[in-house]
PyMOL Python script that loads the backbone (N, CA, C, O; Angstrom):
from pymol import cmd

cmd.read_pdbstr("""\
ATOM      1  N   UNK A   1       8.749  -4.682  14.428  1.00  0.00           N
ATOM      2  CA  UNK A   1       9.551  -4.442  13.249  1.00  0.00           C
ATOM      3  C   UNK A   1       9.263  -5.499  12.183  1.00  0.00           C
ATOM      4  O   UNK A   1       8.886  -5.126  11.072  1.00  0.00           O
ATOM      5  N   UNK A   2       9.380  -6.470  12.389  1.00  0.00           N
ATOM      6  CA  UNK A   2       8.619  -7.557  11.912  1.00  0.00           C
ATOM      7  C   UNK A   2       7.606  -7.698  10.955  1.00  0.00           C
ATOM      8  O   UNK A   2       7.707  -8.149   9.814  1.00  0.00           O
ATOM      9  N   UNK A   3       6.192  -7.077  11.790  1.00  0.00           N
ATOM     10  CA  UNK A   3       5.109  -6.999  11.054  1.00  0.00           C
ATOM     11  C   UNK A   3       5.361  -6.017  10.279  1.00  0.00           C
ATOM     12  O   UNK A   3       5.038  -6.240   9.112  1.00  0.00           O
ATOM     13  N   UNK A   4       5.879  -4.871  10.505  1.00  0.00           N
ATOM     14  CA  UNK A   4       5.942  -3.677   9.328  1.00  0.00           C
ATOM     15  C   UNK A   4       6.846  -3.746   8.278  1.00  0.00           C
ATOM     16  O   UNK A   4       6.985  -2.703   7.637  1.00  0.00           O
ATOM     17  N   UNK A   5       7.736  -5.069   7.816  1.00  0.00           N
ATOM     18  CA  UNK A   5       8.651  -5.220   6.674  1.00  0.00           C
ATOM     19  C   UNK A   5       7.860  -6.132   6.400  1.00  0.00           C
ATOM     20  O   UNK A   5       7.879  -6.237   5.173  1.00  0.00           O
ATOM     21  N   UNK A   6       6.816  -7.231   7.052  1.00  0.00           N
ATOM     22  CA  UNK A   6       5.837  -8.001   6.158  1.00  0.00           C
ATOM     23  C   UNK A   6       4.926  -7.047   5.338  1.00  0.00           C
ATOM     24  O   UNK A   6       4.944  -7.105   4.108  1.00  0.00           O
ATOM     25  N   UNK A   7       3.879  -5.894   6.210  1.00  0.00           N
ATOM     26  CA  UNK A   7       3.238  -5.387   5.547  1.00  0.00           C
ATOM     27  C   UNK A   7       4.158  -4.417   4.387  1.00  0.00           C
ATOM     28  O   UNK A   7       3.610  -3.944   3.391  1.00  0.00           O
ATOM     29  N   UNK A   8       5.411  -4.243   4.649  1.00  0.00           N
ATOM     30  CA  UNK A   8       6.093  -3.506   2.858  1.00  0.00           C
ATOM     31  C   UNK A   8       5.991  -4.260   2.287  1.00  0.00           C
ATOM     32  O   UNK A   8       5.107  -4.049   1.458  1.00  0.00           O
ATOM     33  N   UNK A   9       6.732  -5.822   2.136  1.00  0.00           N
ATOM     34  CA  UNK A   9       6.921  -6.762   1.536  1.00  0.00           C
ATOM     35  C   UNK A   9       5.409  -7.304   0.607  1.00  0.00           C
ATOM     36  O   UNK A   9       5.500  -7.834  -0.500  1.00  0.00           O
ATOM     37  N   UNK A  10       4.153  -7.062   1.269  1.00  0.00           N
ATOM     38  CA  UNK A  10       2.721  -7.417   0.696  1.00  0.00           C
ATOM     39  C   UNK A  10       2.575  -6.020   0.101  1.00  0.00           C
ATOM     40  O   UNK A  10       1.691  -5.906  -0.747  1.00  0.00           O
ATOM     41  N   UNK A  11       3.076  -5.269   0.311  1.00  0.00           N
ATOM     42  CA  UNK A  11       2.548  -3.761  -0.921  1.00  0.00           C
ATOM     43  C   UNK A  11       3.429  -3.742  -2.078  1.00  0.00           C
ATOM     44  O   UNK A  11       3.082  -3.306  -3.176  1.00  0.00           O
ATOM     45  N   UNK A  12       4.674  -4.265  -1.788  1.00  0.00           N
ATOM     46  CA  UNK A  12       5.415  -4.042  -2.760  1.00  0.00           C
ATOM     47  C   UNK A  12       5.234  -5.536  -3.429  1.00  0.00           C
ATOM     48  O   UNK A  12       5.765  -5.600  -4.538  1.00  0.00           O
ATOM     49  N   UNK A  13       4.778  -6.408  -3.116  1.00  0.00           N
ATOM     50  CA  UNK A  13       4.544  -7.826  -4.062  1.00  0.00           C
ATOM     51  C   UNK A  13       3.502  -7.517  -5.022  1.00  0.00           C
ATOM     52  O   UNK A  13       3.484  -7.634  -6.247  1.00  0.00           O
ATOM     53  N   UNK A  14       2.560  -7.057  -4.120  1.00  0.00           N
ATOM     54  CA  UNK A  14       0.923  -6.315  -4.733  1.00  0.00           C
ATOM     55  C   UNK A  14       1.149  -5.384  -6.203  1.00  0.00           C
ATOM     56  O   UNK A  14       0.861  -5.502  -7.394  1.00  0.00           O
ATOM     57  N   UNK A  15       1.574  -4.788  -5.664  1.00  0.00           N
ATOM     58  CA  UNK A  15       1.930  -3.311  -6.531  1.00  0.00           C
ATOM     59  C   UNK A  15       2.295  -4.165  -7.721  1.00  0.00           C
ATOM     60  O   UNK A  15       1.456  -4.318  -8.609  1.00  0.00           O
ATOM     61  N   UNK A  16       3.667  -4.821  -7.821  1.00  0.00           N
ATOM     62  CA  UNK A  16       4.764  -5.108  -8.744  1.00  0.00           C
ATOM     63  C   UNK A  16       3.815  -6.332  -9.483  1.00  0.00           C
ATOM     64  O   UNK A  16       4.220  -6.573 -10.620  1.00  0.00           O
ATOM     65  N   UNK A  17       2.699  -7.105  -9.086  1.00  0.00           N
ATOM     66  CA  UNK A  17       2.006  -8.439  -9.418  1.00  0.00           C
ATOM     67  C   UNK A  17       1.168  -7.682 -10.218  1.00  0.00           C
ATOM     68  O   UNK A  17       0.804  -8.384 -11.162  1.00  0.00           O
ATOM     69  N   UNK A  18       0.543  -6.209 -10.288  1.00  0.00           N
ATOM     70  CA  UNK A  18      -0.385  -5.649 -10.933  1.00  0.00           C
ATOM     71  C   UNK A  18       0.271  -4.444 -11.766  1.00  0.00           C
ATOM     72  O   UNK A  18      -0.255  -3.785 -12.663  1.00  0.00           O
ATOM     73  N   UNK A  19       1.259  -4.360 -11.354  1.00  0.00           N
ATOM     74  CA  UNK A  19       1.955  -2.928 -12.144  1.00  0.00           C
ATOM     75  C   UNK A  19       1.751  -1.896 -11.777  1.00  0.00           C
ATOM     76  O   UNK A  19       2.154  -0.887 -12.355  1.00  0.00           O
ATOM     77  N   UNK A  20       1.090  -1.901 -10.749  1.00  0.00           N
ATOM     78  CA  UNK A  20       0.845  -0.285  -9.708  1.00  0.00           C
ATOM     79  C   UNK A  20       1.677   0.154  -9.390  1.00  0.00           C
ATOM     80  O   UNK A  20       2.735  -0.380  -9.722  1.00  0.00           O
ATOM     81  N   UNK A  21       1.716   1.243  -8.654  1.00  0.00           N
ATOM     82  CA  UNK A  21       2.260   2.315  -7.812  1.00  0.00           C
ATOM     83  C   UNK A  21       1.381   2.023  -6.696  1.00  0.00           C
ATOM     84  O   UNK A  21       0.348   1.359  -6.620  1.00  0.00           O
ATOM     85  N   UNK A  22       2.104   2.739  -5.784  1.00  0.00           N
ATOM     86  CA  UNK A  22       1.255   2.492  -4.449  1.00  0.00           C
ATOM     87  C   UNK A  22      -0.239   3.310  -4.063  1.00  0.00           C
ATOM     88  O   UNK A  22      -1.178   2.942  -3.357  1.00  0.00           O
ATOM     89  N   UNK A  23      -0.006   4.653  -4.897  1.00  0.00           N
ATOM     90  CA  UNK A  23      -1.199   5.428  -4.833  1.00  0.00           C
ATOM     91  C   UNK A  23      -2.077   4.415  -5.472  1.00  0.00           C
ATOM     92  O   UNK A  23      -2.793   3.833  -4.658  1.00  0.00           O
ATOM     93  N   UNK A  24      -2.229   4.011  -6.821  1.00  0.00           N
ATOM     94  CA  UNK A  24      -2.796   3.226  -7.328  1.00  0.00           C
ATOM     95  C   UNK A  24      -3.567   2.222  -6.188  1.00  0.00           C
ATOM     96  O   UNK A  24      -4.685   2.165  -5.677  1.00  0.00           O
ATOM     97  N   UNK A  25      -2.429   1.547  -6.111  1.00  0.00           N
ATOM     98  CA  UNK A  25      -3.050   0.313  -4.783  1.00  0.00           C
ATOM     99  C   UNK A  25      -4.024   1.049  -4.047  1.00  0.00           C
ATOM    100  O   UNK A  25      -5.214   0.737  -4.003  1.00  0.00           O
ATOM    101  N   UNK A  26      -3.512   2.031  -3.468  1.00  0.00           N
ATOM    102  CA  UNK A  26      -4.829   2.871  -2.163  1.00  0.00           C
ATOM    103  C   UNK A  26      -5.919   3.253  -2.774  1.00  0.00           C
ATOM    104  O   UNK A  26      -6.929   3.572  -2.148  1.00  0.00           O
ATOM    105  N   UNK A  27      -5.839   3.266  -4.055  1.00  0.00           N
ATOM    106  CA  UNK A  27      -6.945   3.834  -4.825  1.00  0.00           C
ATOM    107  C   UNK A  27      -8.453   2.915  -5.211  1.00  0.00           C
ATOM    108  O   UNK A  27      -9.632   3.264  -5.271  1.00  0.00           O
ATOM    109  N   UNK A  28      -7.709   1.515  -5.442  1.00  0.00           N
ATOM    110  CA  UNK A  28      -8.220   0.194  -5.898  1.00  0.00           C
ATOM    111  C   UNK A  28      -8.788  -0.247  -4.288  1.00  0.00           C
ATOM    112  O   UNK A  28      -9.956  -0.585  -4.098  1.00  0.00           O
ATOM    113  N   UNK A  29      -7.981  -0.194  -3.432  1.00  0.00           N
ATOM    114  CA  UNK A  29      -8.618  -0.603  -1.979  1.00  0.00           C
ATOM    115  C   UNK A  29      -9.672   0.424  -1.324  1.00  0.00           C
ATOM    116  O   UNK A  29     -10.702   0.234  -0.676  1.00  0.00           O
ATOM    117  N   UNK A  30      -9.196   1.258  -1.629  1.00  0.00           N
ATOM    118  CA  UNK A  30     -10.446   2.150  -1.463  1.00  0.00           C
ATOM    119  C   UNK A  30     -12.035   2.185  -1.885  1.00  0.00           C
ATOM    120  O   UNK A  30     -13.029   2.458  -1.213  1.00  0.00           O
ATOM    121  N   UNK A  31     -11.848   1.714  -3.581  1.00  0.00           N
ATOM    122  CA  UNK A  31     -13.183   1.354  -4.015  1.00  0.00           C
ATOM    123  C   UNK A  31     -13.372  -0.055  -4.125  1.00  0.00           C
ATOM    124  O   UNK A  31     -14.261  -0.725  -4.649  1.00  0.00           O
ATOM    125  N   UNK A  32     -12.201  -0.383  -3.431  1.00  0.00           N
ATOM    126  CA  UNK A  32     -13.115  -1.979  -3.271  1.00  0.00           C
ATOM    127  C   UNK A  32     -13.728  -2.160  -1.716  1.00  0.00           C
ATOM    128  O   UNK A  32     -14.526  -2.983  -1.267  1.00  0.00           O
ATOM    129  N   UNK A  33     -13.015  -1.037  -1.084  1.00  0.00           N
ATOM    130  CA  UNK A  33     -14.167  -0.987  -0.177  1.00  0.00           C
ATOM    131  C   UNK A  33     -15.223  -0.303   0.323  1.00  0.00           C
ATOM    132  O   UNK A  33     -15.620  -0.106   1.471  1.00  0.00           O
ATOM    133  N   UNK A  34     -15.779   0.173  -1.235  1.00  0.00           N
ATOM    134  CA  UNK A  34     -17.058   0.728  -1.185  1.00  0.00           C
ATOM    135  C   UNK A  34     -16.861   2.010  -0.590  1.00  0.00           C
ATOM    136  O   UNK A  34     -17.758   2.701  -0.109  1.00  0.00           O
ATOM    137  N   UNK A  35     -15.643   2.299  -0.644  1.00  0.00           N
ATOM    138  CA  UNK A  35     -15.797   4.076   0.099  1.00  0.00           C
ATOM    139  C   UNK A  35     -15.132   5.010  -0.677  1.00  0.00           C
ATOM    140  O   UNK A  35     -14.788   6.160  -0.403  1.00  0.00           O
ATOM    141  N   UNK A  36     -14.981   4.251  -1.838  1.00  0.00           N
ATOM    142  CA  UNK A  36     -14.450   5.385  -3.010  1.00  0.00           C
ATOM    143  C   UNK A  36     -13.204   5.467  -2.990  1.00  0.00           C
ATOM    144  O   UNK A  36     -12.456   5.023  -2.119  1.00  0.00           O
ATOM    145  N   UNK A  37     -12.808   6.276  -4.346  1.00  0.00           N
ATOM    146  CA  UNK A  37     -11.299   6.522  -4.267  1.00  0.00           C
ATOM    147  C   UNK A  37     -11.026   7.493  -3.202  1.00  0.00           C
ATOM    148  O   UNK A  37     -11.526   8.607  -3.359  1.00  0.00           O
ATOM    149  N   UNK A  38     -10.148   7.229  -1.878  1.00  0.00           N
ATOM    150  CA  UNK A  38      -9.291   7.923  -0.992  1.00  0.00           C
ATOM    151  C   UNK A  38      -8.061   8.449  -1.101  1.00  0.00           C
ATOM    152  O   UNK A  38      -7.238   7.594  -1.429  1.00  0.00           O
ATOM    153  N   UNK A  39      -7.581   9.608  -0.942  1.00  0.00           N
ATOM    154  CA  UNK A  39      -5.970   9.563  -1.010  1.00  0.00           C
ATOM    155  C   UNK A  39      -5.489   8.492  -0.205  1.00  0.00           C
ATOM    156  O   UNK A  39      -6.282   7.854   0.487  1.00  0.00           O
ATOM    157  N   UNK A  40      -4.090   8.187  -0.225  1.00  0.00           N
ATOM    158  CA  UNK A  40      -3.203   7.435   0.474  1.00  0.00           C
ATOM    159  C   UNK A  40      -2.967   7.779   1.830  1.00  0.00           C
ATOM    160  O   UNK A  40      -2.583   8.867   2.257  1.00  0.00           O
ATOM    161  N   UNK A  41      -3.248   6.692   2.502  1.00  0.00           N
ATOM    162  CA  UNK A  41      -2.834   7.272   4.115  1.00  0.00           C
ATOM    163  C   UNK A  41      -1.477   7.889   3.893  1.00  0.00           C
ATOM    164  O   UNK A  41      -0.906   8.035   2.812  1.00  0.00           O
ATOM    165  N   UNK A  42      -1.034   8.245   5.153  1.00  0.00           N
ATOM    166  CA  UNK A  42       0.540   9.016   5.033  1.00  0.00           C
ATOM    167  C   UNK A  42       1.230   7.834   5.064  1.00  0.00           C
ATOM    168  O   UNK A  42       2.092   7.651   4.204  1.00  0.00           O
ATOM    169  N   UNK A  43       0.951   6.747   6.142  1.00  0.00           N
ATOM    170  CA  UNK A  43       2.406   5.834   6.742  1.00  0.00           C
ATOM    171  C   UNK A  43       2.155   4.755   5.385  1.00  0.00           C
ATOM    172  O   UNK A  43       3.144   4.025   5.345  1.00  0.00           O
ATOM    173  N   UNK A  44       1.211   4.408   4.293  1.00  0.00           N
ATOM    174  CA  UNK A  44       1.355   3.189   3.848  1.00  0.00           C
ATOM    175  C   UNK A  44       2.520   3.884   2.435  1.00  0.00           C
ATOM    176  O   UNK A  44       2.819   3.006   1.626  1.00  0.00           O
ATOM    177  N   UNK A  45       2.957   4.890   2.219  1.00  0.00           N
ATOM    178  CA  UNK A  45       4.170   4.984   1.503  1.00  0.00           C
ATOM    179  C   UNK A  45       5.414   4.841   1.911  1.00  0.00           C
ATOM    180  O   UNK A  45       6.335   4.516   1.162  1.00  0.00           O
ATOM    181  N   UNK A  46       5.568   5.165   3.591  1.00  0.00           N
ATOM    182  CA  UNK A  46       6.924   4.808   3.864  1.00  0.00           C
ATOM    183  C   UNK A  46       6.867   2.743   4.512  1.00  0.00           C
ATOM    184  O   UNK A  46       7.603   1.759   4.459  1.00  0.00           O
ATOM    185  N   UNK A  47       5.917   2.999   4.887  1.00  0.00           N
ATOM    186  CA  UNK A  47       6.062   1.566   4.458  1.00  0.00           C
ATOM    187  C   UNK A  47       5.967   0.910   3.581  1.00  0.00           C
ATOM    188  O   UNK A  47       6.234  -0.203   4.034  1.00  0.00           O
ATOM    189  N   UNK A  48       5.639   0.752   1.995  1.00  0.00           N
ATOM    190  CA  UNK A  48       5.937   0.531   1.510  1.00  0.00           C
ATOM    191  C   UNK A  48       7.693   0.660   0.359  1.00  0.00           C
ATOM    192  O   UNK A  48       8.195   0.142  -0.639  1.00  0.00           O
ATOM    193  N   UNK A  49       7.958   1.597   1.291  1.00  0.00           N
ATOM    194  CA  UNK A  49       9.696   1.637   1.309  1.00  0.00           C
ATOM    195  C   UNK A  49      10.208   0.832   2.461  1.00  0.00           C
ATOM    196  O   UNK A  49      11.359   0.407   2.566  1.00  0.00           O
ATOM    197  N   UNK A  50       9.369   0.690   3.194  1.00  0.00           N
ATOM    198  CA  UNK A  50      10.332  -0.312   4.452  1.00  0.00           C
ATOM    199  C   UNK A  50      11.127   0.872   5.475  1.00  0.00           C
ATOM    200  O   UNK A  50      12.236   0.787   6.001  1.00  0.00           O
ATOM    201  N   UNK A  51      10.275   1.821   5.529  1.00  0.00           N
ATOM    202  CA  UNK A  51      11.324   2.988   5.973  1.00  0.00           C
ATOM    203  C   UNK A  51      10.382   3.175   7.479  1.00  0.00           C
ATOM    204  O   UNK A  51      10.818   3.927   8.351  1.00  0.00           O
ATOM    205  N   UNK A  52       9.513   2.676   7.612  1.00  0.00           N
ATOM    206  CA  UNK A  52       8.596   2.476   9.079  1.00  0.00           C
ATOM    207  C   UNK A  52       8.316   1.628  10.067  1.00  0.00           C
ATOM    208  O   UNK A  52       7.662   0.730   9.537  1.00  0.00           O
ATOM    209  N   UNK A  53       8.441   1.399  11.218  1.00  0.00           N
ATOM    210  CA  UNK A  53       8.385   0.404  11.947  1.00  0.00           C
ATOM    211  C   UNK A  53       6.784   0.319  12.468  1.00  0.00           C
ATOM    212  O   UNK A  53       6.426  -0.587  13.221  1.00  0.00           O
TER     213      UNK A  53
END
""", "prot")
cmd.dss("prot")
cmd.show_as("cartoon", "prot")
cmd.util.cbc("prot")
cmd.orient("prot")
């Protein structure tokens, strides 16, 4: 439980430090890792609500 309100807590710092949305974020990590823009996994939106363990 732990690790999964750290990893909201680093999407939602991320997001809010750049002015993103979270799609955004998945979008930017995606081509920064050379594999293009991806949709958003499913679980990194409810974790980024804190709504996932």
């Amino acid at each position: 439980m732990e690790r999964a309100q750290s990893i909201a807590e680093l999407i939602q710092k991320t997001c809010a430090e750049r002015g993103w949305g979270p799609s955004k974020l998945a979008r930017e990590l995606g081509i920064a890792e050379s594999r293009g823009p991806t949709a958003m996994p499913r679980q990194v939106r409810p974790q980024a609500d804190g709504r996932r363990a």
